[in-house]
C-alpha positions in Angstrom: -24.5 -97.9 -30.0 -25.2 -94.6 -31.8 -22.5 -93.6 -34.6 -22.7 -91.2 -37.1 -21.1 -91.2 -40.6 -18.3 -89.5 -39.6 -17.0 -92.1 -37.0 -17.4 -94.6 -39.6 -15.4 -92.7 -42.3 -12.8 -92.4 -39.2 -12.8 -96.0 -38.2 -12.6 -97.6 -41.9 -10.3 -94.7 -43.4 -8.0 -93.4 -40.8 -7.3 -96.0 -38.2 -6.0 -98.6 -40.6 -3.7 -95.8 -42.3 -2.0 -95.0 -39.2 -2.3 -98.5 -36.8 1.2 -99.9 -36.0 1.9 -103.3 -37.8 3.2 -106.3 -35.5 3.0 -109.9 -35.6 2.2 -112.7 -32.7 4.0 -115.4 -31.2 4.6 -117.3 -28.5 7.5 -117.2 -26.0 9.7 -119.4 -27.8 8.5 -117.5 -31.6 5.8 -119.9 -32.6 2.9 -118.8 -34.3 0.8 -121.3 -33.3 0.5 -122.4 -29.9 -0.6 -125.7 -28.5 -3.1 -127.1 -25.5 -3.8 -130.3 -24.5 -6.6 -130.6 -21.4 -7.0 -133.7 -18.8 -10.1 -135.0 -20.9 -8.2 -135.3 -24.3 -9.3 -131.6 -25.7 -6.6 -130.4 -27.9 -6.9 -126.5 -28.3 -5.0 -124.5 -30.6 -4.9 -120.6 -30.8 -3.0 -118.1 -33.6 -3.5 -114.8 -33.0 -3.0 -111.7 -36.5 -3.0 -108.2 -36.0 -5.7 -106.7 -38.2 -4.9 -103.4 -39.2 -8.2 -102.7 -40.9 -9.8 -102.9 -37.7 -7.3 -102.1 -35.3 -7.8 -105.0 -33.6 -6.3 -108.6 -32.8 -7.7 -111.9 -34.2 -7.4 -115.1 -32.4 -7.7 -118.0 -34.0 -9.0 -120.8 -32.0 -9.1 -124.9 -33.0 -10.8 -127.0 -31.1 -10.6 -131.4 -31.3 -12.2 -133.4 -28.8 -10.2 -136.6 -27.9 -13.1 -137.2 -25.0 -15.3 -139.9 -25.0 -17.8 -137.0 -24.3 -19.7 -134.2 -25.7 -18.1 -131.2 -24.9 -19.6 -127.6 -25.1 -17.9 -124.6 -25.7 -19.3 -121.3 -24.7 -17.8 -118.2 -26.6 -18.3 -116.5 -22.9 -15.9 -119.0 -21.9 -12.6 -116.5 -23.1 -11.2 -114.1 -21.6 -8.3 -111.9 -23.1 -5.9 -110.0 -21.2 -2.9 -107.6 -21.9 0.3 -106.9 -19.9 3.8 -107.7 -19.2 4.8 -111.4 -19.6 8.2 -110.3 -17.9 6.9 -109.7 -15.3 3.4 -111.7 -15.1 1.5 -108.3 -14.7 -2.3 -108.7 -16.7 -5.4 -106.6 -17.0 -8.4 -107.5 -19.0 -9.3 -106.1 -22.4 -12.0 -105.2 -24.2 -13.4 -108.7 -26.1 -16.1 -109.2 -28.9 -17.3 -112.7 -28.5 -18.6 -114.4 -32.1 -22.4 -113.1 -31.4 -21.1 -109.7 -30.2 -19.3 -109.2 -33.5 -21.5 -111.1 -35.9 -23.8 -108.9 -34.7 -21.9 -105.3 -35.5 -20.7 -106.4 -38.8 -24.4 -107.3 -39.9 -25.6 -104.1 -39.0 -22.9 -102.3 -40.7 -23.2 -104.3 -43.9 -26.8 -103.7 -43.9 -26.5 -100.1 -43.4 -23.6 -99.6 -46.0 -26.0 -102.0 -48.7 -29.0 -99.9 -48.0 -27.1 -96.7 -48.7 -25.5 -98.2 -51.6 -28.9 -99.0 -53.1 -31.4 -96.6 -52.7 -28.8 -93.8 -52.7 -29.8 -91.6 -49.7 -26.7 -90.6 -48.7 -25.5 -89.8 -45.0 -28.1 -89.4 -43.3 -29.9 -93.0 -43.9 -26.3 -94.4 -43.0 -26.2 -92.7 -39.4 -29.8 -94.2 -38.8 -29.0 -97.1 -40.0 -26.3 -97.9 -37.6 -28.3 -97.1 -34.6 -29.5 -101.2 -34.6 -26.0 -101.8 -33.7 -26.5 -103.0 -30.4 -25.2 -102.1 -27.3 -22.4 -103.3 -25.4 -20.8 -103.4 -22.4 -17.6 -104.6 -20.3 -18.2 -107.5 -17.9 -16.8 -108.6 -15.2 -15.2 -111.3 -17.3 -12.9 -109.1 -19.5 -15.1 -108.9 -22.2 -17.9 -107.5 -24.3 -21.3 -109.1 -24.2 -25.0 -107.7 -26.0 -26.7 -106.1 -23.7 -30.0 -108.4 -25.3 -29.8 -112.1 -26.3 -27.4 -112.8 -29.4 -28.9 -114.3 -32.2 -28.7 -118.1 -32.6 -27.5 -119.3 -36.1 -27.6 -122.9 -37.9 -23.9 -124.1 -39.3 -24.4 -125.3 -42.8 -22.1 -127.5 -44.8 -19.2 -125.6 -46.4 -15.6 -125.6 -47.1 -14.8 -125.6 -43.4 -17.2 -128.6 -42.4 -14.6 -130.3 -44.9 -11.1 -129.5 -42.9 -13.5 -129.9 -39.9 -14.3 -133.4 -40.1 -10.7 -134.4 -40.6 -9.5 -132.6 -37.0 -7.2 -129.6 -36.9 -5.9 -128.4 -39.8 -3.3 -126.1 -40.3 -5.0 -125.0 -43.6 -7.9 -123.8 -41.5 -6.0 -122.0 -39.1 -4.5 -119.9 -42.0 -7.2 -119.5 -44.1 -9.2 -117.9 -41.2 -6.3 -115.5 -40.8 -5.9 -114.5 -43.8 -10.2 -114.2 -43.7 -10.8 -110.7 -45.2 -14.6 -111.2 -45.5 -17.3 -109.9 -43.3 -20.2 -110.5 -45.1 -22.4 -111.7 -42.5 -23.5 -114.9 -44.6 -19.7 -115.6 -44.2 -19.0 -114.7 -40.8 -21.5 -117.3 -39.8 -19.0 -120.1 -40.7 -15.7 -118.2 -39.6 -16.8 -117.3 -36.5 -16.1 -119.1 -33.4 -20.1 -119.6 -31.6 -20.8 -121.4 -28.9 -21.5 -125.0 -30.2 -21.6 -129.0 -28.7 -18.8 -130.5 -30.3 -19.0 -134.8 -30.0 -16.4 -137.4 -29.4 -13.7 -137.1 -32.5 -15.5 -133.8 -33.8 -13.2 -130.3 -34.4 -14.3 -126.8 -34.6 -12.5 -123.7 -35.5 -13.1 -120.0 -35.8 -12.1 -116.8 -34.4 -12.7 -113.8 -32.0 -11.7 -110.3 -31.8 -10.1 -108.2 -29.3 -8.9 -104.8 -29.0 -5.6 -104.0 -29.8 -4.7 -102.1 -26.6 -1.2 -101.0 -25.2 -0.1 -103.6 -23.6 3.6 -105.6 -24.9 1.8 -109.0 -24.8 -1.4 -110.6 -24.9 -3.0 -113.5 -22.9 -6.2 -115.4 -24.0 -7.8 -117.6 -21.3 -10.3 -120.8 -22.5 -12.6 -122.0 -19.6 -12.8 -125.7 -20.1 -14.1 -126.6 -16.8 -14.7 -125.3 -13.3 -11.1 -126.7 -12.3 -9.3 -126.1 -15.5 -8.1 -123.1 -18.2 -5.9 -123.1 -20.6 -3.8 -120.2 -21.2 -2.4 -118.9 -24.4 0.3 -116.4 -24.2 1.6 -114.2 -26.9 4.3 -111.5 -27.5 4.1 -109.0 -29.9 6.6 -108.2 -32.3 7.5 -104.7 -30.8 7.0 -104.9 -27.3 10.6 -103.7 -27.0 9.7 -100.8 -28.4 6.6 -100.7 -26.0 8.2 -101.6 -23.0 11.3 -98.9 -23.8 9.2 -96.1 -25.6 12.4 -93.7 -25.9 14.6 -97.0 -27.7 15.4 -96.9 -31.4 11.6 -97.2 -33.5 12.0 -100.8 -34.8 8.7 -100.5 -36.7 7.5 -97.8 -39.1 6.3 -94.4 -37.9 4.0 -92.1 -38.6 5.0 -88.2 -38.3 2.9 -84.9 -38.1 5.0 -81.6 -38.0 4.7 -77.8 -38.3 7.7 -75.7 -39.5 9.5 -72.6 -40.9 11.4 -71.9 -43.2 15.0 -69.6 -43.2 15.4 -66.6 -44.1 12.6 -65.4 -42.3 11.0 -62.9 -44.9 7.4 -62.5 -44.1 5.1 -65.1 -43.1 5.8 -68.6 -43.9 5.6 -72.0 -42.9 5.2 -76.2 -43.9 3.1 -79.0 -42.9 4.7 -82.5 -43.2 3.8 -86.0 -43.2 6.8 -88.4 -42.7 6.3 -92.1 -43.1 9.3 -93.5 -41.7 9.1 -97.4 -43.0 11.5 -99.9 -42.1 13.8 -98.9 -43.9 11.9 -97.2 -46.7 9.1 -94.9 -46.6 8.1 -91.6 -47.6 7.3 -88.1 -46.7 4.9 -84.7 -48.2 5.1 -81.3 -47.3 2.8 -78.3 -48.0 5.3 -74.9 -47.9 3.8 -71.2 -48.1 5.8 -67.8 -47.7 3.6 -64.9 -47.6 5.1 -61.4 -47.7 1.9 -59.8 -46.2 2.5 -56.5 -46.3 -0.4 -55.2 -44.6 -1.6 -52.0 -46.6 -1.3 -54.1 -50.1 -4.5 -54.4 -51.3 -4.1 -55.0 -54.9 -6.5 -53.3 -57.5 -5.8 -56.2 -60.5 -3.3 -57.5 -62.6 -1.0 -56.4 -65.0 0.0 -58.4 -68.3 3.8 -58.1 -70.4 2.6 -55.0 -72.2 2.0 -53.4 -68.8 -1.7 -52.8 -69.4 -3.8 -53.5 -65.8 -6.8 -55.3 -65.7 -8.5 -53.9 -62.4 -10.0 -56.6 -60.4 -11.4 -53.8 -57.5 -15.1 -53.3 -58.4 -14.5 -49.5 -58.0 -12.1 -49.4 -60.6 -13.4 -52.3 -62.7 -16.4 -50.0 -64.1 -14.6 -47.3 -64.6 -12.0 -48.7 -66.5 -12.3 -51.3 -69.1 -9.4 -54.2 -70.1 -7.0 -52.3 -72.0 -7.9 -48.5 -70.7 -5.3 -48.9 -67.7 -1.6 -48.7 -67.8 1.1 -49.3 -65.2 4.5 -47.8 -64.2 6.4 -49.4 -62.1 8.5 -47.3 -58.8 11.0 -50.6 -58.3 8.9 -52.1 -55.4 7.7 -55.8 -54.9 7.2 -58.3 -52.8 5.8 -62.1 -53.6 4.2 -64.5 -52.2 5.1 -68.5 -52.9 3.0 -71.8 -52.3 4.3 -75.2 -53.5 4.7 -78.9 -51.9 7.1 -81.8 -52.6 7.1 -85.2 -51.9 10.0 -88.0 -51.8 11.4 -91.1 -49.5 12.3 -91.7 -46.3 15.2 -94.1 -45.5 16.1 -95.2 -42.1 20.2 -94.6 -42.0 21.0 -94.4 -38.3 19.1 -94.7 -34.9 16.4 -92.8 -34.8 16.7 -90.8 -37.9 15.5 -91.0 -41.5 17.2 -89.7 -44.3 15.2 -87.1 -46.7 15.7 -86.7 -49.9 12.5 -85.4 -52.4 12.0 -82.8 -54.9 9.4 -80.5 -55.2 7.2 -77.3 -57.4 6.9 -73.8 -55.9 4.7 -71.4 -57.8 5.3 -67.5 -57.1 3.0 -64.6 -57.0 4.5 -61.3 -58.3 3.0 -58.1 -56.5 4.2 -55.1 -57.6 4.1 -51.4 -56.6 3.4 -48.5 -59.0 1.4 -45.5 -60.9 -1.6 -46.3 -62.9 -2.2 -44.2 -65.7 -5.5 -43.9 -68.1 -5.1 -43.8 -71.4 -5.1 -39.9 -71.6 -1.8 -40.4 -69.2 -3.7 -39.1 -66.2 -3.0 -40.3 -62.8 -5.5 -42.6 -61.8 -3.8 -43.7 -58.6 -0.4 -43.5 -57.1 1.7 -46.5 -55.0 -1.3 -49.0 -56.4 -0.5 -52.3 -56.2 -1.2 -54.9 -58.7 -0.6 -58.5 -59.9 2.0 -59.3 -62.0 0.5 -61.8 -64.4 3.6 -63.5 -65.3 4.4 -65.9 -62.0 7.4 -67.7 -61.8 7.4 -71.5 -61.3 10.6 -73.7 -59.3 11.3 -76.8 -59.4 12.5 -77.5 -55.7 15.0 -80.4 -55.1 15.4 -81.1 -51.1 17.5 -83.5 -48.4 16.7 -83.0 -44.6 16.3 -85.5 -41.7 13.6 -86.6 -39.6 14.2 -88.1 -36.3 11.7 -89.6 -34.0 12.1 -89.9 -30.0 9.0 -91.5 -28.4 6.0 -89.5 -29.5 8.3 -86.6 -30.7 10.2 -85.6 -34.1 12.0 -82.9 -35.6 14.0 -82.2 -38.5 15.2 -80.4 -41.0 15.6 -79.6 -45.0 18.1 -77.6 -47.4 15.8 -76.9 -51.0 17.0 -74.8 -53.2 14.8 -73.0 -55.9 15.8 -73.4 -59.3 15.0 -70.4 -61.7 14.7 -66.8 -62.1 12.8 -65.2 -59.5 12.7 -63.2 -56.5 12.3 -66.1 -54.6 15.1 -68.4 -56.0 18.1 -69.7 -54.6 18.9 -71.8 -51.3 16.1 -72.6 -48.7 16.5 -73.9 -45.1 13.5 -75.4 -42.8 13.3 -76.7 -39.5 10.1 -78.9 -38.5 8.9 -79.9 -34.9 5.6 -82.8 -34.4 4.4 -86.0 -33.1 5.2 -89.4 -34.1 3.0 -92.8 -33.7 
């Protein structure tokens, strides 16, 4: 499975900052749910959304009661998503224990190989091309297209809880299992293995996250019997009734402008609407553009022009240059501002943020030489002395499904052409 750096810096950086957080429990709110099987196999499964990855990890504990061996095949699951309502399933993607052991090797490899002899992207993207290939079986689930490597349990931490049956300790130290070093994964993954009379094992599996409301894992314990593991997520509401009030946090990308219209201006905003407190940044610009103001340079406070244009710039010297000014202007401003986001009423988030605007000064005038001779008439030119604001702001952001929009009231404060009150409207998506 061919990646390049770029997908990694995607999957690593990006997906984790803008996954939705949820928990997992059962039907009745349990985090842990319970299976007992006709042969005396007690099977216990938590499930963690990890944001990191975007996907789900099921925790599975295994204790055979049996006066027989058992063996458990990681082929053996199945995971589904749907509607527990109304008993509607379809399968989802799955990364048994060899499946993923064998994708997180590969990527540690590649990322310790770049790390060491310092290549830089392009090793990395070759690198990951022995991640191996998978595919989507019949079964639900994702399987190497060659044989998965077979690996030797050694004693550890785990063999310890192990021994003693199913702990609960296990079960939340495997969710709360942050490391993927590959020496690691060998113990915390769940592989197929014979487990004897009185014996436990534990480990997890991953899934993909998906769309669905609520989850259902499937363990194949014999040709007559499954056990079934059913879990709701936190915001299913919210899944099953994508126009309700957002119960979780939300993530908002929008485009706006800014009133009175003068010119050419706009924002770009990120809203983080948390539950009840987030944050939000916005990138503002007002642009003037008058189209046939090209300015030659910049003048300083004794009025003296600097030229900038090449044609001028050789011809006239720093200091050889005055300016007169004929009264017009115009300015362009570029600033941002940052602040919170608090959740007040359905749907909406309260703004409130302050912010720094710097302005250009472009004025319009006659440049003289030092003789008092007309160089050029209606030049403009730069006025060196720019005007900063600081920008205090409220507005609103409210989110409908996939939409927002909102709006803010700044005002500038200082001297400058620019100053004074300020109102935006913004329009985006949500997730």
């Amino acid at each position: 499975m061919k990646k390049n750096v770029f997908s990694v810096f995607f999957l690593v950086f990006l997906i984790p900052a803008f996954a939705r957080e949820f928990t997992l429990s059962d039907v009745t709110g349990h985090p842990v749910i319970f299976y007992e099987s006709k042969d005396g196999l007690e099977i216990s499964v938590a499930a963690r959304n990890i944001l990191s990855e975007r996907k789900v990890r099921y925790v599975v504990g295994i204790k055979n009661n049996s006066s027989d061996d058992f063996y458990f095949d990681e082929k053996s699951i199945s995971v589904l998503q749907g509607d527990y309502g109304t008993d509607s399933w379809s399968y989802l993607n799955y990364y048994n224990a060899s499946a993923y052991y064998a994708m997180k090797e590969a990527e540690y490899n590649a990322t310790a190989v770049v790390a060491g002899v310092g290549l830089g992207l392009i090793f990395l993207d070759l690198l990951l091309d022995a991640i191996p290939s998978f595919h989507y079986s019949s079964h639900g689930y994702y399987a190497p297209s060659h044989p998965p490597r077979r690996f030797r349990p050694y004693d550890s931490l785990f063999a310890t809880w192990l021994d003693v049956g199913i702990s609960t300790a296990v079960i939340s130290s495997l969710m709360d299992d942050f490391d993927y070093n590959p020496g690691h994964l060998k113990n915390a993954l769940l592989f197929s293995k014979k487990i004897a009379p009185g014996e436990s094992e534990s480990g997890y599996f991953v899934a993909d996250v998906g769309s669905g409301p609520d989850y259902k894992v499937r363990i194949d314990i014999s040709k007559d019997e499954a056990a079934e593991f059913v879990f709701l997520r936190s915001d299913r509401k919210e899944i099953l009734h994508p126009w309700s009030d957002p119960k979780t946090s939300r993530h908002s990308f929008s485009y706006g402008i800014f009133f009175p219209m003068e010119g050419y201006n706009f924002s770009a905003n990120y809203i983080w609407g948390g539950q009840p407190v987030g944050s939000y940044l916005s990138f503002n610009a007002q642009i003037d553009g008058i189209a046939d103001s090209r300015p030659l340079g910049e003048v300083n406070g004794s009025n003296l022009v600097v030229f900038t244009d090449e044609y001028y710039k050789d011809r006239y010297p720093k200091g050889s240059a005055s300016f007169v000014p004929d009264g017009k202007s115009f300015s362009d401003v570029v600033g941002f501002t940052a602040g919170i986001s608090v959740k007040t009423v359905p749907h909406t988030w309260l703004l409130v943020g302050c912010g720094i605007d710097v302005e250009t000064l472009c004025l319009r005038g006659t440049i003289k030489d030092s003789s008092n001779a007309v160089i050029v008439e209606n030049a403009w030119v730069y006025n060196s002395r720019g005007n900063v604001y600081a920008v205090p702001q409220v507005g609103f952001n409210a989110v409908f499904n996939f939409l927002n929009f909102g709006g803010t009231f700044s005002w500038r404060l200082g001297e400058g052409a620019k100053s004074g009150p300020l109102y935006g409207a913004f329009v985006g998506f949500s997730f």
